[in-house]
C-alpha positions in Angstrom: -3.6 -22.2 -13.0 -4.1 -24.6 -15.6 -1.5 -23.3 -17.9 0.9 -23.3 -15.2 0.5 -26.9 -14.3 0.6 -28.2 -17.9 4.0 -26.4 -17.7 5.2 -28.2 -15.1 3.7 -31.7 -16.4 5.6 -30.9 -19.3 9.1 -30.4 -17.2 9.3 -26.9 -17.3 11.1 -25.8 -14.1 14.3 -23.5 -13.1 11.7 -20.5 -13.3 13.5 -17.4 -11.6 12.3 -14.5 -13.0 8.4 -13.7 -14.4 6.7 -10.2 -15.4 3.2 -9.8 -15.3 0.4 -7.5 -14.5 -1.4 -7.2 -11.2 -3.9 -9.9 -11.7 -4.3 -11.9 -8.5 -5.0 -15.3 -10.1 -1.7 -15.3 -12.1 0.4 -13.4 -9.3 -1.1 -17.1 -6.9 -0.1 -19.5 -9.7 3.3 -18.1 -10.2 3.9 -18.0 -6.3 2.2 -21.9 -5.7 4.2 -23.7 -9.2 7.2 -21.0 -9.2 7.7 -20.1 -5.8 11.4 -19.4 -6.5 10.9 -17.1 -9.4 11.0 -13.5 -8.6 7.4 -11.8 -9.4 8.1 -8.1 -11.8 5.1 -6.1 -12.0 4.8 -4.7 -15.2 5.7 -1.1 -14.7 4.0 0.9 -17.7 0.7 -0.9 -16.1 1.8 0.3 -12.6 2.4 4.1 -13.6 -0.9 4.2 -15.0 -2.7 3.0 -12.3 -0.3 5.4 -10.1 -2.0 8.5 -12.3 -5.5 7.7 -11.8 -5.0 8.5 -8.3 -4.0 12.6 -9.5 -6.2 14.8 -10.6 -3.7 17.8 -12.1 -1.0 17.5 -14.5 1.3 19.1 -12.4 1.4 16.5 -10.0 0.6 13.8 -12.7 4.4 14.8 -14.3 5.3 14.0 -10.1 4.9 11.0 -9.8 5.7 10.1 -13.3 9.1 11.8 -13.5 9.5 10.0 -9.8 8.9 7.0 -10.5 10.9 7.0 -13.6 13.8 8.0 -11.7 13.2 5.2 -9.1 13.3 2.5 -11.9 16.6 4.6 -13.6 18.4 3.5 -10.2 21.7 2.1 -10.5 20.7 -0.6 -7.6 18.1 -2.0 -5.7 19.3 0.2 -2.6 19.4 3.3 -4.3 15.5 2.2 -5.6 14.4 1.4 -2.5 15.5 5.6 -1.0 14.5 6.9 -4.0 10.6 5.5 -3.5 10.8 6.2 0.3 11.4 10.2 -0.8 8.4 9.8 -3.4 6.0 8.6 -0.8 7.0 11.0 1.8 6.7 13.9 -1.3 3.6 12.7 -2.2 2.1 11.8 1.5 0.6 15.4 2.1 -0.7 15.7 -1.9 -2.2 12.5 -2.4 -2.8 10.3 0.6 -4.0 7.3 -1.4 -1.9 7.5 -4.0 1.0 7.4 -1.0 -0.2 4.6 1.0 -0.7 2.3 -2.3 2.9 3.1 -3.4 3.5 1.8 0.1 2.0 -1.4 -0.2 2.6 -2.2 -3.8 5.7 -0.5 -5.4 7.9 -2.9 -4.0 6.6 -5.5 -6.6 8.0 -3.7 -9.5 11.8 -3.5 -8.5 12.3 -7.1 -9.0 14.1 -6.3 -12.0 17.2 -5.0 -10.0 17.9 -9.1 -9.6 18.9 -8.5 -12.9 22.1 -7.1 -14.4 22.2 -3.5 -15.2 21.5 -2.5 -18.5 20.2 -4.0 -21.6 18.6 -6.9 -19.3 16.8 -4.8 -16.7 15.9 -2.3 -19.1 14.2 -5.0 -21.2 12.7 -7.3 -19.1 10.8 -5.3 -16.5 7.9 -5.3 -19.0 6.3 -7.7 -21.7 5.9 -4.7 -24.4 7.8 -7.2 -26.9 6.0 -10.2 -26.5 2.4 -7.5 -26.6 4.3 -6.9 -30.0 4.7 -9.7 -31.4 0.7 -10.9 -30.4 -0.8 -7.7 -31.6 1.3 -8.2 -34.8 -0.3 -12.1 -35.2 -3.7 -11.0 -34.2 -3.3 -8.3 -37.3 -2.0 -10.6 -39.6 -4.4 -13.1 -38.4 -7.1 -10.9 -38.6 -6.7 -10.1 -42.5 -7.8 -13.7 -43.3 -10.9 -13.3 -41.1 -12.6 -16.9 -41.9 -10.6 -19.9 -41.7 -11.7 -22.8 -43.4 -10.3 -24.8 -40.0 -8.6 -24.8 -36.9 -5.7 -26.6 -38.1 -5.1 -23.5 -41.0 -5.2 -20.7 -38.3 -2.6 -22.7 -35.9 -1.0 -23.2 -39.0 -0.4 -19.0 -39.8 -0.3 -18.3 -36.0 2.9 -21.0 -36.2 4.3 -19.7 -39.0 4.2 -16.0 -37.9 5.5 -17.1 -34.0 8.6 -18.4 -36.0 8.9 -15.6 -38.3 9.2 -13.3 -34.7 11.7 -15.6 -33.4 13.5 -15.6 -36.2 13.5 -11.8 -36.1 14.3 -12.2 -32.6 17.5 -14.4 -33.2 18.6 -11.7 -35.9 18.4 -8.4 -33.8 20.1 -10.6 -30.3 17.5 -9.2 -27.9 19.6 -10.7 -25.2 22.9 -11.6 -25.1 23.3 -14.5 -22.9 26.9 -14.4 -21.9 25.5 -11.0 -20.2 23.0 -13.3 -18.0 26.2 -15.3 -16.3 26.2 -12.8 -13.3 22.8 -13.3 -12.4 23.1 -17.3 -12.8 26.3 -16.8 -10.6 24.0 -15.0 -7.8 22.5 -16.5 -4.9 19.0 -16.9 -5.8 16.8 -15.2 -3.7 14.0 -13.4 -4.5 13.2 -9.9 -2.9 9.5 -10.1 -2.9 9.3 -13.7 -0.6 12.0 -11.8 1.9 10.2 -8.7 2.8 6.8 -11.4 3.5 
């Protein structure tokens, strides 16, 4: 939580939108600092907690190819069908697996807040920001002794800019994309259905 209110002390604010894991702690800061920002479960880490419910590869490609198709939904209404026929498919196979879609799968279709396309598609998961800290702790780990903290922050600076920079080159995001999402009511899905 710490992190979180050094944010804030430092004026960050205007949060609507954060991705994460499932991890309690962070899901409570987020909600108690940023209680207007929509919370998107990260949905590569959802999926694979989804599969070690099933036991047979059969019904492993099941629930994979279903709930692929629920996050290739053109809205949030068409999501929210497209998981209730999942559930109800998977009810008589895999009970548990079933009832924890029913309580949790809600938390990954924040992203249909988002426009469609390029936006959605991108940030319902942090697999570039993982990138870009596997690729410092690599480069980082070449050096393997510094003679200081001050030379590691320095390389760990350096390469954080160089992955901006390539950032800024490829235009991840376009931003005049964003403006119907700033032109939306704000309100966040997950604080509704509470």
């Amino acid at each position: 939580m710490r992190v979180f209110r050094d944010l804030v002390q430092r004026g960050l604010e205007g949060v609507e939108y954060a991705v994460s894991d499932e991890h309690a702690g962070l899901v409570q800061a987020l909600g108690l600092y940023f209680p207007e920002a929509a919370h998107q479960r990260y949905q590569v880490h959802y999926l694979r907690n989804a599969l070690s419910y099933v036991s047979t590869d059969a019904l492993s490609g099941e629930v994979l190819t279903g709930l692929r198709d629920v996050w290739a939904a053109p809205e949030r209404e068409e999501a929210e069908s497209r998981v209730a026929k999942l559930i109800d498919a998977l009810r008589g196979k895999t009970p548990k697996l079933a009832e924890r879609m029913e309580e949790s799968v809600q938390e990954t279709l924040s992203c249909f807040i988002l426009p469609a396309g390029t936006h959605r598609t991108r940030l319902r998961s942090t697999n570039s920001i993982e990138h870009d800290h596997a690729e410092i702790r690599r480069r980082t780990r070449v050096v393997r002794i510094f003679p200081n903290e001050a030379s590691l922050v320095r390389l760990a600076s350096a390469l954080a800019i160089e992955c901006n920079e390539q950032w800024m080159e490829r235009r991840y995001l376009t931003m005049p994309q964003a403006s119907p999402m700033a032109a939306a009511p704000q309100t966040n899905p997950l604080r509704q259905s509470a």
